[in-house]
DOPAMAR-116454 format. One record per residue: residue in three letters; x, y, z of N, C-alpha, C, O, CB in turn. Coordinates in steps of 0.02 Angstrom, whole numbers, padded with zeros to 5 digits, always signed. Each point is the difference from the previous one (the first is absolute). Glycine has a CB too. Example, Ala and Ser with C-alpha at 12.3 -4.5 7.8 and 13.67 -1.06 7.14 Angstrom:
ALA+00660-00284+00390-00045+00059+00000+00045+00060+00000+00052-00001+00033-00147-00058+00029;SER+00077+00112-00098+00042+00059+00003-00039+00055+00037+00025+00055+00008+00034-00087-00116;
% end
This chain:
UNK-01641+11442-14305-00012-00071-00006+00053-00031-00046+00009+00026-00055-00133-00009+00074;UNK+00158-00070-00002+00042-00023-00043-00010-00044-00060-00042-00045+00007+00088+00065+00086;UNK-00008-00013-00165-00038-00040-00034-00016-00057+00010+00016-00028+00052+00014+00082-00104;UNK-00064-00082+00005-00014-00074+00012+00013-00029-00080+00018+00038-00046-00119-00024+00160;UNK+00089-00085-00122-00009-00050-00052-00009-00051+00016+00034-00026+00044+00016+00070-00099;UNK-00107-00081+00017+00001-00074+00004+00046-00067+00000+00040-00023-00041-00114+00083+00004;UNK+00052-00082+00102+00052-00072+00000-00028-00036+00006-00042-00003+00045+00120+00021-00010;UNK-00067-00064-00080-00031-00071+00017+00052-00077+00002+00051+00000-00034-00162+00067-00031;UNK+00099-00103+00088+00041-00065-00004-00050-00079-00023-00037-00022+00044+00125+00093+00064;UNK-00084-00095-00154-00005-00043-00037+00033-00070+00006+00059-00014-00009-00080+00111-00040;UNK-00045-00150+00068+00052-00087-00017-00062-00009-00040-00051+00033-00006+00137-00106+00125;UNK-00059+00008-00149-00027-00041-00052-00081-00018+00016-00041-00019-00041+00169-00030+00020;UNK-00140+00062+00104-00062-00018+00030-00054+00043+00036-00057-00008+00023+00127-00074-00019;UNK-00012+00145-00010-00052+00062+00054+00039+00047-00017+00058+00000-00021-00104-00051+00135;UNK-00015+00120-00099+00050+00071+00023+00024-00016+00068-00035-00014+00049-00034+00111-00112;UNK+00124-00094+00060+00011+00015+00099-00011+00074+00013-00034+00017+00048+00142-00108-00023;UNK-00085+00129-00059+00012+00075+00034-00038+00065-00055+00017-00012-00058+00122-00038+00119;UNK-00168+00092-00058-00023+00038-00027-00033+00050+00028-00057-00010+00022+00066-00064-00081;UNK+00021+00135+00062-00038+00056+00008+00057+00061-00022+00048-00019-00033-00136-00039+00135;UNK+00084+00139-00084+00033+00050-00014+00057-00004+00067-00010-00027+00054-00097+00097-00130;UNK+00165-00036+00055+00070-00018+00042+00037+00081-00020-00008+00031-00053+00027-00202+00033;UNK+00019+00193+00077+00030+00044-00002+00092-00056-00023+00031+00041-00034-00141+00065+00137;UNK+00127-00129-00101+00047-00035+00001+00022-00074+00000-00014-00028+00053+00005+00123-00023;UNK+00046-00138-00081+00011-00052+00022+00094-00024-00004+00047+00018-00034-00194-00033-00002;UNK+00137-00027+00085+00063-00025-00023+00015-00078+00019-00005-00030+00053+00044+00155-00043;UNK-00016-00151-00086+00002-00069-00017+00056-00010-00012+00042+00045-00006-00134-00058-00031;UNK+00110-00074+00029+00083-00036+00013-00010-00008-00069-00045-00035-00023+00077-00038+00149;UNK+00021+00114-00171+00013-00004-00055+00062-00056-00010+00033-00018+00048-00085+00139-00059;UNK+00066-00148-00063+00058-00044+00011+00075+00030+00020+00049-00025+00029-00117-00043-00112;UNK+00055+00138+00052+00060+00064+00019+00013+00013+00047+00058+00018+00011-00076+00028-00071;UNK-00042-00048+00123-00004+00017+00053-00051+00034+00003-00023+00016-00054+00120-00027+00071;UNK-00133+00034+00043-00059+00023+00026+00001+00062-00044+00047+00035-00016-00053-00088+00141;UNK-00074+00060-00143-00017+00060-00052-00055+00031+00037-00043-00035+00026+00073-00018-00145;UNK-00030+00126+00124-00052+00045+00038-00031+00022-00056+00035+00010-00050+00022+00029+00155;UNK-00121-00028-00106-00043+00013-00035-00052+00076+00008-00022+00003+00057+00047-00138-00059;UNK-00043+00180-00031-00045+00058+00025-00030-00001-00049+00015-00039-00045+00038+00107+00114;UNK-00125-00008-00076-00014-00001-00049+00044+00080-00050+00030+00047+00024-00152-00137+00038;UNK+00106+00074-00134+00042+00018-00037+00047-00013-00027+00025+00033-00044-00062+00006+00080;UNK+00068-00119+00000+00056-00032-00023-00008-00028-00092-00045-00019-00037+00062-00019+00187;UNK+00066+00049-00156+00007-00016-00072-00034-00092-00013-00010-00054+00028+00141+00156-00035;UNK-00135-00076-00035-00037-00087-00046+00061-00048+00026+00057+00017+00018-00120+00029-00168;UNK+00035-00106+00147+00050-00047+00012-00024-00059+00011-00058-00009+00018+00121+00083+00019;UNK-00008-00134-00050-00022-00059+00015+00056-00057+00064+00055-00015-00023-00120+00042-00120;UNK+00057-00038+00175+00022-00016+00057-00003-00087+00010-00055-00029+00006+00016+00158+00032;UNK+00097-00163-00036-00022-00080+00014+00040+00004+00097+00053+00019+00026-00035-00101-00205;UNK-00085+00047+00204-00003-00012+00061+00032-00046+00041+00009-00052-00033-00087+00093-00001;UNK+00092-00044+00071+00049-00049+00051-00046-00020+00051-00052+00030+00012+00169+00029-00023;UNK-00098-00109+00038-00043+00000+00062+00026+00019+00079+00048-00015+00035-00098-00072-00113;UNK-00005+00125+00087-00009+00046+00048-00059+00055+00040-00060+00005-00010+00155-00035-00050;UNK-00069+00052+00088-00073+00046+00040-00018+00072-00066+00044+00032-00029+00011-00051+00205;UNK-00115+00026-00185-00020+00076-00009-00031+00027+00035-00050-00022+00029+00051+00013-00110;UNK+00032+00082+00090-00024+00043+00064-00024+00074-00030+00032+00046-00026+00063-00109+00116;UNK-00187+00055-00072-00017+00055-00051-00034+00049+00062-00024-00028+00049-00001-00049-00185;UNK+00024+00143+00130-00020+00048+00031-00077+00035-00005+00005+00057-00021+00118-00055+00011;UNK-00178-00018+00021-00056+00015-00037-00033+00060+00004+00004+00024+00057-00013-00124-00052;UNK-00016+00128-00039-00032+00083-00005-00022+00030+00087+00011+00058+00018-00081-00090-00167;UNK+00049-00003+00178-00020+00013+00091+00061-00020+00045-00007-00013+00060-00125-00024-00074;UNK+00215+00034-00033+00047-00021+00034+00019-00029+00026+00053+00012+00029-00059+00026-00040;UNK-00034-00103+00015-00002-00092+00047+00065-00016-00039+00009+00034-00051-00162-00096+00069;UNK+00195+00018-00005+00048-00059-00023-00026-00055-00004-00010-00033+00051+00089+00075-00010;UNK-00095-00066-00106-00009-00080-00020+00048-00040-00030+00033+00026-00045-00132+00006+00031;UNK+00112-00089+00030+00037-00033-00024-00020-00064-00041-00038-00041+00028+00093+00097+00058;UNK-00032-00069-00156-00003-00064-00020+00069-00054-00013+00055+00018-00021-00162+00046-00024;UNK+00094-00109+00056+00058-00059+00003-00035-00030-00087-00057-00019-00013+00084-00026+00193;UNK+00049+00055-00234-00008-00015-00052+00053-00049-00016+00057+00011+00020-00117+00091-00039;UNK+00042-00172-00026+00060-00027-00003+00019+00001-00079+00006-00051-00033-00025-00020+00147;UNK+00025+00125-00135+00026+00023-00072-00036+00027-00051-00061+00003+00012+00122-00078+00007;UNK-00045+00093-00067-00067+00010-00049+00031+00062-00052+00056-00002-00025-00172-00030+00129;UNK+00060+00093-00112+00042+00048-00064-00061+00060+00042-00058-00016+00011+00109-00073-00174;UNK-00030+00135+00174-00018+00081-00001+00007+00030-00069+00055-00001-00026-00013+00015+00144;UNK-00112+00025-00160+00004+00049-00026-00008+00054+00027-00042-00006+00044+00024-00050-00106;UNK+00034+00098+00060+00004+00075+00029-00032+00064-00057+00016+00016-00057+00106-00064+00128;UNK-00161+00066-00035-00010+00073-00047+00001+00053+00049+00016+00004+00059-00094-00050-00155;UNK+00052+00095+00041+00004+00055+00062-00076+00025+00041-00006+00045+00041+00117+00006-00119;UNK-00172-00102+00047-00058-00002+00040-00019-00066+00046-00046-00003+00041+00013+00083-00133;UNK+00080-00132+00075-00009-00079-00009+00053-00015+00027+00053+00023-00021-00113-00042-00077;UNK+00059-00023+00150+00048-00059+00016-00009-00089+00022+00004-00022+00057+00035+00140-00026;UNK-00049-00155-00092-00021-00070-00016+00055-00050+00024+00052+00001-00033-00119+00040-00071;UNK+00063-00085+00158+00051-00042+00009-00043-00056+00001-00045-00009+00040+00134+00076+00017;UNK-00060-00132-00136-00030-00063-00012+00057-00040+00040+00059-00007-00017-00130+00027-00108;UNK+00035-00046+00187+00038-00042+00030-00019-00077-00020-00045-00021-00036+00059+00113+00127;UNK+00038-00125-00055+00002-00068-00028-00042-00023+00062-00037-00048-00013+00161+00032-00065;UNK-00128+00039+00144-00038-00026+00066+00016+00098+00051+00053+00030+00007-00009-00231-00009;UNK-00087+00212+00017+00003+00056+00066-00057-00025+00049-00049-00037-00008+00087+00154-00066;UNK-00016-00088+00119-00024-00020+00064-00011+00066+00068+00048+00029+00024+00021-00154-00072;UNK-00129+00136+00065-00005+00063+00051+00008-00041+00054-00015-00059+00003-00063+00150-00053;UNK+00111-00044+00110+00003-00007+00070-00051-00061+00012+00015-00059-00003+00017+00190+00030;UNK-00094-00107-00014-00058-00049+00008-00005-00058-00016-00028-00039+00039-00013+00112-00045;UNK+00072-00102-00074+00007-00051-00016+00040-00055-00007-00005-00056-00025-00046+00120+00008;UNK+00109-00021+00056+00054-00054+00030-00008-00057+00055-00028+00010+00053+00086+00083-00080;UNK-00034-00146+00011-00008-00027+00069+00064-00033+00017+00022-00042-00040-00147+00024+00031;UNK+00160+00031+00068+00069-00012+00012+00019-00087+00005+00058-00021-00004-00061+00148+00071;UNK-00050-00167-00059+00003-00052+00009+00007-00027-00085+00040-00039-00025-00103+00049+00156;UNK+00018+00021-00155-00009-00055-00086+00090+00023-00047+00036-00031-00040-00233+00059+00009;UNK+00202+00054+00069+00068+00023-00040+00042-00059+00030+00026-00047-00032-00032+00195+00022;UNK+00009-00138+00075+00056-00054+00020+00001-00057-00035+00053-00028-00016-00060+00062+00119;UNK-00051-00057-00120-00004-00093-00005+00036+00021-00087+00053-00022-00023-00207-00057+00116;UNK+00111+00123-00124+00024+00019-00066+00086-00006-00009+00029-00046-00028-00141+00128+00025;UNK+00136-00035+00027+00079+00004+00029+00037-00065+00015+00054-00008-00028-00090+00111+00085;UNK+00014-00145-00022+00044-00064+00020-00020-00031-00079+00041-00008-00046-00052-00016+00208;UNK-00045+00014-00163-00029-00046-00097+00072+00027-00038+00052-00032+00003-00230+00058-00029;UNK+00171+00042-00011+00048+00027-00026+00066-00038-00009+00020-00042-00041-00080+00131+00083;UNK+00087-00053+00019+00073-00016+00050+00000-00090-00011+00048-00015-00035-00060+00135+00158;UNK-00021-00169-00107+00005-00083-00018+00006-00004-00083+00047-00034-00021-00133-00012+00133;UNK+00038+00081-00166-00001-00005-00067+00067-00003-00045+00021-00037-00045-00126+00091+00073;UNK+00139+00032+00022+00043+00021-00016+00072-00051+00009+00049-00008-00037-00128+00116+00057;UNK+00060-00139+00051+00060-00043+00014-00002-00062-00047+00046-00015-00038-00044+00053+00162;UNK-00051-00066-00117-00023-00082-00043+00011+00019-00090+00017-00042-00042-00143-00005+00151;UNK+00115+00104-00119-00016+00012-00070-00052-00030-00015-00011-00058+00017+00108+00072-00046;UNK-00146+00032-00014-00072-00032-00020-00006-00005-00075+00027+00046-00030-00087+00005+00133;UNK+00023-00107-00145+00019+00001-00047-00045+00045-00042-00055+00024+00015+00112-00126+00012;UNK-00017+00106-00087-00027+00045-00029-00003+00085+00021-00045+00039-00017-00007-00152-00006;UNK+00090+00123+00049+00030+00062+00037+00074+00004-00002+00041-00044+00012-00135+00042+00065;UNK+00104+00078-00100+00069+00003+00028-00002+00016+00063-00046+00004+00041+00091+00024-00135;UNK+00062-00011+00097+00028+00018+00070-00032+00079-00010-00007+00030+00054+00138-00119-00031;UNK-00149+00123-00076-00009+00071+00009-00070+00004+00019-00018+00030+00051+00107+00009-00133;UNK-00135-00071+00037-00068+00011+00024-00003-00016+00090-00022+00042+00039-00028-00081-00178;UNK+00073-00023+00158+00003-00034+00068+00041+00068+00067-00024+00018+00054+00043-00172-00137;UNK+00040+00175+00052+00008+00067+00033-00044+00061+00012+00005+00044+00042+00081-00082-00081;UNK-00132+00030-00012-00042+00073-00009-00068-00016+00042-00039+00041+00022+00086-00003-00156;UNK-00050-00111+00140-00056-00013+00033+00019+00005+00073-00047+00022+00033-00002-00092-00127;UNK+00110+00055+00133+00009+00018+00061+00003+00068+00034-00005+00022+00057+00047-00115-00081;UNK-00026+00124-00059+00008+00081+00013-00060+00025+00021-00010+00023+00056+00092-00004-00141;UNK-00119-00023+00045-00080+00011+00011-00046-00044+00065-00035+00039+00031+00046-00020-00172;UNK-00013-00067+00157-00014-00025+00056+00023+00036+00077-00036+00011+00049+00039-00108-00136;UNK+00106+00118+00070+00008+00043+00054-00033+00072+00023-00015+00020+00056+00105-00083-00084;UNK-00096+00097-00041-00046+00072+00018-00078-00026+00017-00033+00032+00041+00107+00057-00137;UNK-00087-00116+00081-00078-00001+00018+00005-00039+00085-00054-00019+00023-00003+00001-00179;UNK+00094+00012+00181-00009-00054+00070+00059+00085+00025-00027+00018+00052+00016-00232-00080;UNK+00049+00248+00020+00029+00051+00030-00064+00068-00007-00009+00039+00047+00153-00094-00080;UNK-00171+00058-00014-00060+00043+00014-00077-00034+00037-00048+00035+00016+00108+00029-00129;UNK-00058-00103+00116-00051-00053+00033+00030+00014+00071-00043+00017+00041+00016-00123-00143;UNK+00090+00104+00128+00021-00005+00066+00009+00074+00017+00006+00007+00061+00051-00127-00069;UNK-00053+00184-00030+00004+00059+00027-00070+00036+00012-00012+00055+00026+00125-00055-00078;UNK-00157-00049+00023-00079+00062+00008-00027-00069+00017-00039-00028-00039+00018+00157-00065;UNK+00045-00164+00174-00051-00069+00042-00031+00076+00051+00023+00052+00023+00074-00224-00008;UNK-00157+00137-00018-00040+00046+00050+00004-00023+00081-00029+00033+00043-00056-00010-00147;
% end
């Protein structure tokens, strides 16, 4: 049986994800970080992007995260996201509408925002409407 460790994923409003995982792997700012259990301690700031975790009965789940921080232990793996989102709870239509909002903010400039925050918000609008459009049923 292969090991396992706890993963969970965290927003400001819900658990999204929680149970035991043979493996994860998340969009680090370095680049994508694979995860097992036994991994060294660590702290991880997130990008936005897909996590693709492997679970103890060997299913593939995926969560759509748009940034946040991973701690890592070697029984524990905690990712406090800023917003995640499962398959199920996407909807390709609201990402889209989300996406164009963005994309106009970004063009008009909104006040009280920068050009960086206003970039990061299109960034994040694009992964969530590109994982919204790869798992449409």
């Amino acid at each position: 049986m292969p090991r396992e460790f706890q993963f969970e994923v965290v927003t400001p409003e819900r658990t999204v994800f929680s149970k035991a995982v043979t493996s994860v792997i998340m969009p680090a700012y370095e680049g994508y970080l694979g995860v097992m259990a036994g991994h060294a301690p660590l702290l991880a700031l997130l990008q936005p992007g897909e996590i693709v975790v492997r679970t103890t009965d060997g299913k593939q789940e995926e969560i759509a995260v748009s940034g946040g921080f991973a701690d890592v232990g070697p029984a524990k793996c905690l990712i406090l996201a800023d917003a995640a989102e499962t398959p199920d709870q996407l909807n390709p239509d609201r990402a889209r509408k989300a996406l164009e909002k963005a994309k106009a903010a970004l063009a008009e400039g909104a006040p009280g925002h920068s050009q960086e925050e206003l970039e990061a918000s299109v960034k994040r609008a694009e992964n969530r409407l590109r994982f919204a459009e790869r798992r449409k049923k």
